[in-house]
N, C-alpha and C positions, 0 to 999 in steps of 0.2 A: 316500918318505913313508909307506906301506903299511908297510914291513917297522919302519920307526921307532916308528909305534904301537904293531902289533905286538910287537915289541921293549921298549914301554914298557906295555903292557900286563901282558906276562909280570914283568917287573920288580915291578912292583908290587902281580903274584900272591904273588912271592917271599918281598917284604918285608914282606906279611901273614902268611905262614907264618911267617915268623922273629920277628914282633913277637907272634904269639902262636898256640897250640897247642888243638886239640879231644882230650879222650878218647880214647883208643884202647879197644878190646871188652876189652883186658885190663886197660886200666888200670880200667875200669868194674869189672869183676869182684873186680880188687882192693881196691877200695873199694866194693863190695857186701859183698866177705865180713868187711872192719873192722866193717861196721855192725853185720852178726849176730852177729856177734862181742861186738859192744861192747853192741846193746840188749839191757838185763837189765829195768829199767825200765819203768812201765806206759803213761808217752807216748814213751817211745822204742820201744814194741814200735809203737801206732799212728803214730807217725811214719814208722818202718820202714814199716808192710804200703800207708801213703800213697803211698810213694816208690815202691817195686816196682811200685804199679799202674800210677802216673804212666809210668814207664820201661819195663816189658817186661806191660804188659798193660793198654795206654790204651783198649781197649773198655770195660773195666769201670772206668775214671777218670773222673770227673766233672769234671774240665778238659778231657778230651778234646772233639773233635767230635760225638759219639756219645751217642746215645738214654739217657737215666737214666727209669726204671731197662734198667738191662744185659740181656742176651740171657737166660733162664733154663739155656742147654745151654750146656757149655765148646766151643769148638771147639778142635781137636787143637792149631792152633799156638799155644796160649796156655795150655795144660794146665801143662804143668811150670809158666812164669813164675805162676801164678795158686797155684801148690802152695804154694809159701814163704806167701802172705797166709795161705793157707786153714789151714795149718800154725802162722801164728801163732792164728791163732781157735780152732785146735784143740786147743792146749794152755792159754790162760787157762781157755776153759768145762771143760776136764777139772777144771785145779786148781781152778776155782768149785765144781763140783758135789761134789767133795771134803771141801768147809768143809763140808756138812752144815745150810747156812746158806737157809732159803725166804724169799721174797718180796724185797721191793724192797733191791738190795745193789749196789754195783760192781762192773765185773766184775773187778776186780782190788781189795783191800781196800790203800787206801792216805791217805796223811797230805793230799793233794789230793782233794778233790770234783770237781775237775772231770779231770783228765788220765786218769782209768783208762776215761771216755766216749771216748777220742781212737780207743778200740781197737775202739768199734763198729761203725766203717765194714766193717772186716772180718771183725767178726761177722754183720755183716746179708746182706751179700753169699756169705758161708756158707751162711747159711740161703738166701738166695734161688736158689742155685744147687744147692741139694739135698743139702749136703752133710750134714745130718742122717740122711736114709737109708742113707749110704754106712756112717756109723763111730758110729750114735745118740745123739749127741747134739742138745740141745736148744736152738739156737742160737736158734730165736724168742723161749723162755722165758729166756734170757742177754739182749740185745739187753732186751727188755721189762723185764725188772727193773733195768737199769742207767738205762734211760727212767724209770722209776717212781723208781727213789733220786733222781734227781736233782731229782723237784718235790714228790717226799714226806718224804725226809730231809732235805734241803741246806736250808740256811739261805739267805735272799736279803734284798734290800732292802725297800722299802716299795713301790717300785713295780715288784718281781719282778727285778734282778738277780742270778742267782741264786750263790751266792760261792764262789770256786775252791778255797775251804780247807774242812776239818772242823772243827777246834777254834775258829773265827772264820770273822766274815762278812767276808767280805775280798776285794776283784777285783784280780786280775792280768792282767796284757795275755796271757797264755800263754791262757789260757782261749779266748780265741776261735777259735784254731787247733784246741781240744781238743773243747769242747763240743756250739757251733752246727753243723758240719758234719756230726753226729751224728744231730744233730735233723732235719738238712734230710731228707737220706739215709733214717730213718726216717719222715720224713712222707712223703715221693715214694713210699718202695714200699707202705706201708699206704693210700694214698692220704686221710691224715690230714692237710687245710689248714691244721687249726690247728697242731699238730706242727710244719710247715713253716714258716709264718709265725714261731714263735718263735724260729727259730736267728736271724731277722731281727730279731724283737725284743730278743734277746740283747745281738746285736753293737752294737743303735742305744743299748743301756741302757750299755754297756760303755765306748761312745766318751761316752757322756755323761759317768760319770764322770772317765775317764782320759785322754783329750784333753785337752791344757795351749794354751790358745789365747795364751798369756802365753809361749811355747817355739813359735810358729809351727806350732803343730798337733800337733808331737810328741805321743807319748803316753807317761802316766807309767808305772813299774813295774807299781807296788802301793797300793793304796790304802783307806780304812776300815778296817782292820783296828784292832785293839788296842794290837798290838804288831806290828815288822816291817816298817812302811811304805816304802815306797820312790820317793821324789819325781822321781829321776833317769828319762831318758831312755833307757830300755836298747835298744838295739839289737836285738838280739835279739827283743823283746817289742814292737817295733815291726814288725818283719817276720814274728812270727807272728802278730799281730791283722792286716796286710794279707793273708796269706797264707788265714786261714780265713775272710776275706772273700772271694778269690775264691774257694776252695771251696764254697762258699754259693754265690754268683753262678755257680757251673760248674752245680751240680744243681739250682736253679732253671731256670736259660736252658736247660737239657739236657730237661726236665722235661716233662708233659704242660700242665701249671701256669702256662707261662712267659708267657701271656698275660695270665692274674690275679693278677700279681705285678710287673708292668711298673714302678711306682714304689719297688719295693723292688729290683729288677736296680739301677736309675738310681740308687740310693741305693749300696748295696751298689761300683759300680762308682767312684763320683766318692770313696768314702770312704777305699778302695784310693791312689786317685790323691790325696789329701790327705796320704796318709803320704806317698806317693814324693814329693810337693812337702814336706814337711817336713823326711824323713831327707837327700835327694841334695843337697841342698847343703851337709851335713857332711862328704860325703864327701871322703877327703883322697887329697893326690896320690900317691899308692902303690896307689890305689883302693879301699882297703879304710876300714870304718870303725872310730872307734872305738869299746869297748865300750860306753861311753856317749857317744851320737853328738856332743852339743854338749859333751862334756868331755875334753879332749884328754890331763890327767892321767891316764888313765885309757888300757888297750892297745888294740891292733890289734885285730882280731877278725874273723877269715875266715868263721866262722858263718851272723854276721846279714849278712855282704857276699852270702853264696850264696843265701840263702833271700829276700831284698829283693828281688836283680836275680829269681830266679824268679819272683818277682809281676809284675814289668814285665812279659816275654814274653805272661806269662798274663793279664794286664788287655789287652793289646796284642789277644790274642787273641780274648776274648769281651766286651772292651768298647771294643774299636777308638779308644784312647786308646795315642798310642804317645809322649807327650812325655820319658818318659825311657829309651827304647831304647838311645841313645847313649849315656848314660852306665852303664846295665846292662851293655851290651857291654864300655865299659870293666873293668867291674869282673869279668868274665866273664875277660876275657883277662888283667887282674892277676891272677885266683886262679890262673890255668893256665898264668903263667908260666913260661918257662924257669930254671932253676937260673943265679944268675950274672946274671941279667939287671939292668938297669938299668932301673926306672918310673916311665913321667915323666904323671901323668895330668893335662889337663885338670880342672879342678871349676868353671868360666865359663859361664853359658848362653850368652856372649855369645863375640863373635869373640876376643876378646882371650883371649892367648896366655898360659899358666899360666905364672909366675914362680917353682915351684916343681919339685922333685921330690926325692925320698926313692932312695934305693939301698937296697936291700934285701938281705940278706947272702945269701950264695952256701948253698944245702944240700948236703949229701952224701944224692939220694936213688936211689933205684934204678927209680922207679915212671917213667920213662923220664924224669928229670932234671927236674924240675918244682919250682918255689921251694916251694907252698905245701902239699906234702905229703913226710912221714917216707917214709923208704925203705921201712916195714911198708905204707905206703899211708894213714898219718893226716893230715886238714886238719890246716894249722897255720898261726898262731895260734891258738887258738880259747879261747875263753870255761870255764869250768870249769861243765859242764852242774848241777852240784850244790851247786856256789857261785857265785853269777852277778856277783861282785863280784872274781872271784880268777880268774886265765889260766890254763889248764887244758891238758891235752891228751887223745888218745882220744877225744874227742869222739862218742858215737852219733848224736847230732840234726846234728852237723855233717857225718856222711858222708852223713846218708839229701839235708840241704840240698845236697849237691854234686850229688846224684843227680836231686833235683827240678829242681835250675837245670841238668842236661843234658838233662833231659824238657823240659823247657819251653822251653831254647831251642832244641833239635833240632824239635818242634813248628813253634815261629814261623819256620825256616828254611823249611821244607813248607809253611807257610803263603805260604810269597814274600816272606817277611822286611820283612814292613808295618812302614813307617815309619822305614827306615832312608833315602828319597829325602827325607824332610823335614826332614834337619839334613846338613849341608856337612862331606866327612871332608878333614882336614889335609893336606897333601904330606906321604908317609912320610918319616921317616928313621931307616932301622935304617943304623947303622955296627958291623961288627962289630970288636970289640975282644977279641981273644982270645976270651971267652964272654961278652963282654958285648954286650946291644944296646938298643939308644933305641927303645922301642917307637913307633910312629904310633896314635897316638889321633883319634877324634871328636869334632869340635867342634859344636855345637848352634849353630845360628842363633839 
């Protein structure tokens, strides 16, 4: 009886390995080097220096465990990983100080108001960790003028949203990921409550508008603008308004603060958890969603699949909400499928057995045979970062989200994997078929 457990134990070590595949340190690398590669871009450069932190230098991550603000000395083993941030902060404030341009400005001059703030987290961190004295620049006076443009230039609503565009007052769900986290990070280290409090009142003015309570919570695109509107569901812009929500929620709770901020964690954490009860139940059986979640016209999108599930690990994390783990995993192990493989996902909170599944076409890739990445190492499907209505490839925001959703679920693993004992996982069945196999999914109670 001993050896048959045993025996069925190991079995169904196996058929998790075969139903689906984690990162290898190279595969990692090679989709670190697509990313720097690919961001040229002023929220792809702070998406980028986000991800890095998040992955090879979670002391100075505000998701992480760890004290905000961060240590002022590098310790050696995080010297290099911390170089790439500090190397992007090191070339926007050159090219700033260059325009020859004082007082309140972006740090990047661009057709958005809000995405060129996305880059402040690692300019502040710059300065906090000395790196002015090193190469003299003046990252405090960067950091503070992009602070200043953003409540002296920007355009905002009546009751201070402030609008993600320049030529128009106009909110987009991207903003929350770009702005608020900005704000937080510099209220924490200047030790400025008000600063702080507003990346909260940001986000609360943001869901005001763009929350569709008429679409189950969804949030819309774009909104008030002139011209440009956009009524639809995007994906994408759902999972970066949850995402700079828990950012926010990471440097508060991390924070000296986290005491006098207690109803805005609770705010911030349940409003996380409204998107993931909005988006996961569009998710389709191939696991992935579409790029506009409730419209199925519309394609695949590996993107906003990677960047959503990275919110679940991380609400899981610091807001001990774990109701959609199981199907984050799922969508976890669809992105990091095998080449050839067959996906057959669950999308039922309930016991009953998905009557669907999608085949997914076989790639030719090299990055160790993986469905949803090119053999250079690019996600795919992915959304057209520059057209958000058109399928695209190279994607930058989509390699830095494969890298957050490794951060994050490598995290929640260390954590002891909360909340995978409160939903019931299926009887596997991988059959191998040539290269094909029927992944085992989890079922939610």
């Amino acid at each position: 009886m001993l050896l048959f457990v045993a025996g069925l134990l190991l079995l169904l070590r196996l058929y998790g390995q075969a139903g689906a595949q984690n990162l290898t340190s190279a595969q990692i690398s090679i989709i670190s080097e697509r990313l720097a590669q690919g961001a040229v871009h002023s929220w792809e450069y702070g998406t980028r220096a986000e991800a890095l932190l998040e992955l090879n230098a979670p002391t100075y991550s505000v998701v992480s465990f760890n004290a905000v603000p961060p240590p002022h000395n590098i310790s050696s083993n995080v010297t290099s990983a911390l170089g790439e941030v500090f190397k992007i902060a090191h070339n926007v404030v050159v090219a700033r100080s260059l325009s020859n341009i004082t007082g309140p400005q972006p740090l990047i001059a661009d057709e958005s108001a809000g995405d060129p703030a996305s880059i402040g987290v690692a300019v502040l961190l710059a300065n906090w960790t000395g790196q002015g004295a090193l190469d003299g620049l003046d990252y405090a006076g960067a950091a503070r003028d992009q602070l200043d443009y953003l409540f002296q230039n920007v355009s905002k609503t009546s009751d201070g949203a402030l609008s993600h565009r320049v030529d128009q007052l106009q909110l987009w769900s991207d903003f929350v990921y770009m702005v608020p986290p900005f704000l937080a990070y510099y209220g924490v280290l200047t030790q400025n409550h008000t600063i702080l409090n507003e990346a909260y009142t940001q986000i609360s003015l943001y869901r005001k508008y763009l929350r569709d309570a008429a679409a189950g919570n969804l949030w819309k695109h774009i909104q008030l603008g002139r011209t440009g509107n956009d009524d639809g569901h995007w994906s994408t812009g759902n999972a970066w308004a949850a995402a700079g929500m828990i950012r926010v929620l990471g440097t508060i709770q991390r924070s000296p603060y986290t005491s006098l901020f207690k109803n805005q964690q609770n705010d911030l954490a349940n409003w996380a958890h409204e998107i993931h009860e909005a988006m996961y139940p569009h998710i389709n059986s191939n696991g992935l969603f579409y790029n506009y979640a409730d419209n199925n016209a519309t394609f695949y999108d590996t993107s906003s699949t990677a960047l959503l599930a990275s919110t679940v690990y991380r609400l899981s994390l610091l807001g001990s909400i774990h109701t959609y783990i199981p199907l984050a995993e799922q969508a976890r192990k669809a992105l990091l499928a095998s080449a050839g493989a067959v996906v057959s996902v669950t999308t039922s909170t309930t016991l009953a057995p998905s009557t669907t599944s999608t085949t997914l076409p076989a790639a030719d890739t090299t990055i160790s045979g993986l469905l949803h990445f090119t053999p250079e190492g690019w996600l795919t499907p992915v959304v057209n970062p520059y057209y958000y209505g058109s399928e695209g490839s190279d994607s930058a925001e989509g390699q830095a989200f494969t890298l957050e959703l490794q951060a994050a679920w490598r995290d929640w693993v260390a954590d002891g994997a909360q909340g995978t004992n409160g939903a019931r996982e299926a009887q596997p069945h991988v059959f191998m078929i040539g290269a094909i196999a029927v992944l085992p999914w989890l079922i939610i109670d």
